[in-house]
C-alpha positions in Angstrom: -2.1 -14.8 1.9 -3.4 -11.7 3.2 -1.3 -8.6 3.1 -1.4 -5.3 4.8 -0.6 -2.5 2.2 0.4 1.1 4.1 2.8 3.6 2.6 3.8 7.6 4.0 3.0 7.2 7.3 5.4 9.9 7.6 5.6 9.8 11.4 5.7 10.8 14.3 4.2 14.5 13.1 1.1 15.9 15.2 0.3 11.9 15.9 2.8 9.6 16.8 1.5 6.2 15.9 -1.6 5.4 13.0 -3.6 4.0 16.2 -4.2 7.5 17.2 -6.4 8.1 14.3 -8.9 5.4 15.5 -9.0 1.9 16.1 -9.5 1.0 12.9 -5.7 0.6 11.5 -4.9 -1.5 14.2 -7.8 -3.8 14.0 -7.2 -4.0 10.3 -3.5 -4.9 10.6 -4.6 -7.5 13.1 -6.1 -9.3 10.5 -3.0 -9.7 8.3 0.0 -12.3 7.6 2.2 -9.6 6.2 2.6 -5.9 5.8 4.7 -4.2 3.2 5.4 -0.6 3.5 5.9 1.8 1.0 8.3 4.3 2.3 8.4 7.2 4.0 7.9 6.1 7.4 10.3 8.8 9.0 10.8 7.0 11.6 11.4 3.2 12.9 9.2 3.3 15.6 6.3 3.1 13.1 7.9 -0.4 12.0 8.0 -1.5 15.1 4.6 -0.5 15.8 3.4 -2.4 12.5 5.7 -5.6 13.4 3.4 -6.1 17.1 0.7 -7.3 14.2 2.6 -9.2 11.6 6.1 -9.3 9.9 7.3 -6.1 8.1 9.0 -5.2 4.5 9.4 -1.5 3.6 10.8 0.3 0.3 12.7 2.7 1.4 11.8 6.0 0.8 13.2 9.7 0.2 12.1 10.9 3.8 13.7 7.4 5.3 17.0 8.9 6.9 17.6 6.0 8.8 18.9 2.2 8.2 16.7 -0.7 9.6 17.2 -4.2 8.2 13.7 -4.4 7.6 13.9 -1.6 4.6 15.4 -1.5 1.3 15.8 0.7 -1.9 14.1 -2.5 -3.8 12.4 -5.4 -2.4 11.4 -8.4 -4.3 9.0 -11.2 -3.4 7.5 -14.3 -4.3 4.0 -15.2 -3.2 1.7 -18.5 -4.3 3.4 -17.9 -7.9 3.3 -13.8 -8.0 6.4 -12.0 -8.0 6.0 -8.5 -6.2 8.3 -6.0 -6.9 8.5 -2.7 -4.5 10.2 0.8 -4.7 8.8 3.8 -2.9 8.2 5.8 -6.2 7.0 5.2 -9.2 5.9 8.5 -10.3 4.6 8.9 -13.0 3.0 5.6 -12.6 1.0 6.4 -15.9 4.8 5.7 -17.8 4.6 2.3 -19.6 4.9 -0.7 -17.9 8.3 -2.0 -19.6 9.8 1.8 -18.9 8.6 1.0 -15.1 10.3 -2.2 -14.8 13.4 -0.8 -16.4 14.1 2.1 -14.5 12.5 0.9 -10.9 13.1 -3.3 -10.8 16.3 -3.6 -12.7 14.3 -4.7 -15.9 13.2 -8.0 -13.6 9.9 -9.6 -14.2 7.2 -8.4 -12.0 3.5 -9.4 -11.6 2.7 -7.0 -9.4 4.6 -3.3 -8.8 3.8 -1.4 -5.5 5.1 2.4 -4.4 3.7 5.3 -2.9 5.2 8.8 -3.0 2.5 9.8 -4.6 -0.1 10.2 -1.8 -2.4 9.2 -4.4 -4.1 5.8 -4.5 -4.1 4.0 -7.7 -5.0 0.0 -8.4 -4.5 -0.4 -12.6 -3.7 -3.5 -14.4 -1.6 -2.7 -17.5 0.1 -5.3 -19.6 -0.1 -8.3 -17.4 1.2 -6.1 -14.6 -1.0 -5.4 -11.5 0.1 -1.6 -10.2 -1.0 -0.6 -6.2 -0.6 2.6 -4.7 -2.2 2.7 -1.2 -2.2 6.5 -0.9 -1.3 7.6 2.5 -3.3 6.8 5.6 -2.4 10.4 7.2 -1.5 13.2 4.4 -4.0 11.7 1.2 -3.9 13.5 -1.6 -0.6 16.0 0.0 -3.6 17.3 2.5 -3.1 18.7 5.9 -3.2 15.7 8.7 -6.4 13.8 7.9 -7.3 10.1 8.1 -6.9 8.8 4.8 -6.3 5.1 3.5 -5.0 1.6 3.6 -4.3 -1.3 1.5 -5.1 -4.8 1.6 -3.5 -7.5 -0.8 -4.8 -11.2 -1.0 -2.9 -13.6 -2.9 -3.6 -17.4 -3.8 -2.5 -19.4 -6.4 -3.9 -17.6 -9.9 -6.0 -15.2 -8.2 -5.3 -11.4 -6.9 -7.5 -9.4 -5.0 -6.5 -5.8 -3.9 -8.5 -3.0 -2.6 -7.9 0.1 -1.1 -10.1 1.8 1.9 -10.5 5.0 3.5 -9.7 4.7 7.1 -13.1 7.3 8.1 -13.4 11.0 7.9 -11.4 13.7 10.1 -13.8 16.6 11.3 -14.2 19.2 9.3 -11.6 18.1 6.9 -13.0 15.5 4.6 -10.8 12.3 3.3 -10.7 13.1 -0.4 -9.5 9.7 -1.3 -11.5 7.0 -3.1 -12.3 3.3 -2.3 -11.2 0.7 -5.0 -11.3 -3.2 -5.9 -9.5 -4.8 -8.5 -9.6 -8.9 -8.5 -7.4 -10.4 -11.2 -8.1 -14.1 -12.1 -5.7 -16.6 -14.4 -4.1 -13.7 -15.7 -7.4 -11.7 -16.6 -8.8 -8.6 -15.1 -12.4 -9.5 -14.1 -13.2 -6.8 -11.3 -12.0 -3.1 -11.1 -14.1 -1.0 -9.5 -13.4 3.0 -8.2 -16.0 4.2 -5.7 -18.2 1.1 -4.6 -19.9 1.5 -1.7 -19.0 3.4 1.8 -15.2 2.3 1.1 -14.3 1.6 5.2 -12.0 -0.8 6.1 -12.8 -4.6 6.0 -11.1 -6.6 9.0 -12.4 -9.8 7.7 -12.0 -11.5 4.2 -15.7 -12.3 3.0 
């Protein structure tokens, strides 16, 4: 399955909707089967934006000041054998993975833990446990309005591949955040990778 991975949208601000940054978000989520949301959206009308692509799941997030049944606090899911657990923050994600599980999931088993908050991306396995942060595609890094990055997930049976891309360059204010590609196989890490190449967003699988 492949997933669309998008957190602090934190709109409408001085753009209303992500496709005003550029055709790429749009042509990216195209590609998708689901999209899980971080938190933070600010507003519903981004969810509804998301949902014309594929189905929708947020976390709920400290900014969310409204109810939708597509958001909650904590949402759990169960993919080709992974179980995906997702809160809005997990800060500090560098807290070990037990203490994690404890005080965001409820102490349930998760293969995979997913937030935002931070603005910061982050894709670490740690203990068995794959950890994605997808940053934010409009504020990375806490910067002024800037394009900045997305996620994608793909899961099948055994095998996890996740990577993180920068949606382009604003101009004159640079996107500060950094490409990465993790693929997790049987249980074992056998890619991580910070930095490879130009880091734009893939609308195909390859």
């Amino acid at each position: 399955m492949r997933i669309g991975l998008v957190t602090d949208t934190h709109l409408p601000a001085l753009v209303r909707q992500l496709d005003e940054l550029g055709p790429e978000s749009a042509a990216f989520f195209a590609t998708v089967d689901l999209i899980l949301h971080g938190g933070d959206v600010t507003a519903p009308t981004v969810l509804d934006w998301l949902e014309q692509f594929a189905p929708v799941v947020v976390a709920k997030g400290n900014n969310d000041g409204f109810d939708d049944p597509r958001m909650l606090p904590v949402q759990f899911l169960d993919i080709h054998g992974w179980r995906i657990g997702m809160v809005h923050n997990l800060a500090p994600e560098s807290r070990p993975v037990h203490v994690l599980r404890e005080r965001a999931f409820h102490g349930e088993h998760v293969d995979i833990m997913i937030a935002g908050h931070t603005h910061l991306e982050r894709l670490e396995h740690r203990d068995g446990v794959a950890i994605i942060n997808s940053g934010s595609p409009i504020l990375p890094h806490h910067k002024d309005t800037r394009h900045g990055t997305l996620g994608l997930l793909e899961l099948a049976p055994e095998r996890l591949h996740a990577e993180i891309f920068l949606l382009g360059h604003t101009n004159g204010r640079a996107n500060p955040a950094t490409p990465m590609t993790m693929t997790i196989e049987h249980g074992h890490l056998v890619q991580l990778v910070h930095g490879h190449g130009h880091g734009r967003l893939h609308t195909h699988t390859g």
